[in-house]
N, C-alpha and C positions, 0 to 999 in steps of 0.2 A: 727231664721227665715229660712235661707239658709237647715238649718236638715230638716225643715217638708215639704217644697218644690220641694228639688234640683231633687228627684225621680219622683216625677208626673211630672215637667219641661222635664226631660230627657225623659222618655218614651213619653211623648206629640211631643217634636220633631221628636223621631225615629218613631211615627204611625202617626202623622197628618200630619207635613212637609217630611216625608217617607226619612229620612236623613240615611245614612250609620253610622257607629256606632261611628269611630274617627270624623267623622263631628257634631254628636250629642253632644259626650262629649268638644269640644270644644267650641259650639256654647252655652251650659248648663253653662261653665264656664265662657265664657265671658259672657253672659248675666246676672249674679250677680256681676260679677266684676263690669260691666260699672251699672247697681244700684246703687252699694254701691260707687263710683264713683263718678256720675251723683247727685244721691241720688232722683232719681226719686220716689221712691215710698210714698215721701212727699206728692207729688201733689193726692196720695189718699183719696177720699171722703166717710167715708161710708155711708152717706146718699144715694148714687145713687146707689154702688153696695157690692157687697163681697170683699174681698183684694184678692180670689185668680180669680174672675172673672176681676179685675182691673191687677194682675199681666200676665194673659193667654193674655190680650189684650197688654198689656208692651210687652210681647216677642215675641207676632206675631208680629208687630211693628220694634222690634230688629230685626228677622229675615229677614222682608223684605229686610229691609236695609243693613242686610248683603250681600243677597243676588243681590241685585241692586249695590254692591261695585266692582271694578274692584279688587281691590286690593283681593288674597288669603292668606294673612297672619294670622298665627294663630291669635287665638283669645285670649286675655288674655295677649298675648306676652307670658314669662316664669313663670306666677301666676299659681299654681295647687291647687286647694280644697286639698289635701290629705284626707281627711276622706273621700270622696264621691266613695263606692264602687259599682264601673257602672258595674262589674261581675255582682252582688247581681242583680242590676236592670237589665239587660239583660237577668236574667235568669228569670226574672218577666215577658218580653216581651214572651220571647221562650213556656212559661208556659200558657198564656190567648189566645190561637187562636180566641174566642169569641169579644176582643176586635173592631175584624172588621166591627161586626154589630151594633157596637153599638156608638153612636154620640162619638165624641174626648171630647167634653164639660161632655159628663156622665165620659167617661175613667178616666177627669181628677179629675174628684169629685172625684171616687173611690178609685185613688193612694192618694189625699191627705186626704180622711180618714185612710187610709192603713197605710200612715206616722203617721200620727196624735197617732192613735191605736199602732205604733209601738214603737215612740218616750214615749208613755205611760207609755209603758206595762216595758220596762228598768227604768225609775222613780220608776215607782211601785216597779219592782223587787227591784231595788236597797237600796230601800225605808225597806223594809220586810230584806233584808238582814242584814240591820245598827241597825233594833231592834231585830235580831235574830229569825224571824217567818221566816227561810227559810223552815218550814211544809206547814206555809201557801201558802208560793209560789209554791212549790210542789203540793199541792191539788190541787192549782187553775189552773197549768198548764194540769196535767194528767185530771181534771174532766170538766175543762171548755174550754181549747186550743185545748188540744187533740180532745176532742169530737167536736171540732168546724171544724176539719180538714176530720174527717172520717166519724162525723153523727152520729158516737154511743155516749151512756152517760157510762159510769162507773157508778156503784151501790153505792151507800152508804157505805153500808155493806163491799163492794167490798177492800175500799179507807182503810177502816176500818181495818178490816186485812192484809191489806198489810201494812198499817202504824203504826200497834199495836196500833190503837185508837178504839176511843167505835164512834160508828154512829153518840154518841149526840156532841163527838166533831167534827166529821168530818164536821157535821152540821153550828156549830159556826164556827170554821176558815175558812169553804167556807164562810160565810153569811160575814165575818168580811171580807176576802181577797175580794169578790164582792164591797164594801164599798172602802175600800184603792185603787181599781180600779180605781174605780168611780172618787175618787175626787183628785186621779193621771191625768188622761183624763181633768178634768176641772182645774188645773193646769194648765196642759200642753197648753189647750185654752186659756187660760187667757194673755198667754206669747205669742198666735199669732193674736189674734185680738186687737182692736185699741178702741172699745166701749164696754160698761157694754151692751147695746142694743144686737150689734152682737157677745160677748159672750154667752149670752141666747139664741140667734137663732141658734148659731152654736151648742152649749148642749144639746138642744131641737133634735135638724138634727143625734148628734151623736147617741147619748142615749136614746133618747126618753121621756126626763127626767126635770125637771128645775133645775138648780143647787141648792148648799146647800144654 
């Protein structure tokens, strides 16, 4: 849970609560700590909302309270996530100027599909690696990631020759690597929501799609 999270948490403090960056990654940290602690995020319902609209209201909550504490001592005391690289997410903030216009409630939709898609897309890879379609994941990087970043598409043909394949395979391992995407992404959903209900709304929201 803490993987598809801790990055929308973090940026949400550094652009909504306007925290300085050693303040952010502390408050990021204690603020899972005292969850899994606490074990607050029992008390969520998803009848009333989303888990990450119940957790955005959890850590403004934490926040406040931090900030109403006299006391400044770190947060967490000496507990560190070590996987959570707050480079990577800083270089996220420095990269979106746009974020300013836009509500912190949209911002934070965005980073937690961003995780969601990221946390994905490594299953996926990982997934193509273990049955040796590391083609597939090659095609689907250069024709589907790539293109996603600069707006052009690579040709068929193109993929083709460059990979000493014929069109009609380039064809099938995209269409098959689309597929293992797909049902990487609702995986990966499945393991962050709490109802078969809000799995489908969240598959729907991602994809566009009802799961399999």
């Amino acid at each position: 849970m803490i993987s598809a999270y801790w990055m929308p948490v973090y940026k949400y403090v550094r652009i909504r609560w306007g925290k300085p960056i050693d303040d952010a990654k502390d408050l990021t940290q204690g603020f899972f700590l005292e969850a899994m602690e606490k074990d607050f995020f029992r008390k969520f319902d998803p009848g009333k909302a989303r888990f990450r609209t119940f957790l955005r209201t959890c850590l403004d909550g934490y926040i406040s309270n931090e900030e109403k504490s006299a006391s400044r001592l770190k947060r967490g005391g000496d507990v560190q996530f070590s996987s959570l690289d707050f480079g990577d997410a800083e270089n996220g903030i420095g990269a979106a100027p746009e974020t300013q216009a836009r509500s912190t409630e949209e911002f934070f939709e965005q980073e937690w599909r961003r995780s969601v898609f990221n946390l994905s897309l490594d299953l996926f890879q990982s997934r193509l690696v273990e049955q040796g379609k590391q083609v597939h994941f090659k095609l689907f990087e250069v024709y589907v990631l790539d293109g996603l970043e600069d707006g052009r598409r690579v040709k068929y043909e193109d993929l083709a020759r460059e990979f000493g394949l014929t069109a009609g395979t380039v064809t099938n391992y995209l269409a098959a690597a689309r597929r293992d995407f797909r049902r990487a992404v609702f995986d990966k959903l499945r393991e962050l929501t709490v109802t078969e209900d809000e799995f489908r709304r969240e598959a729907r929201a991602l994809l566009g799609v009802d799961p399999e």
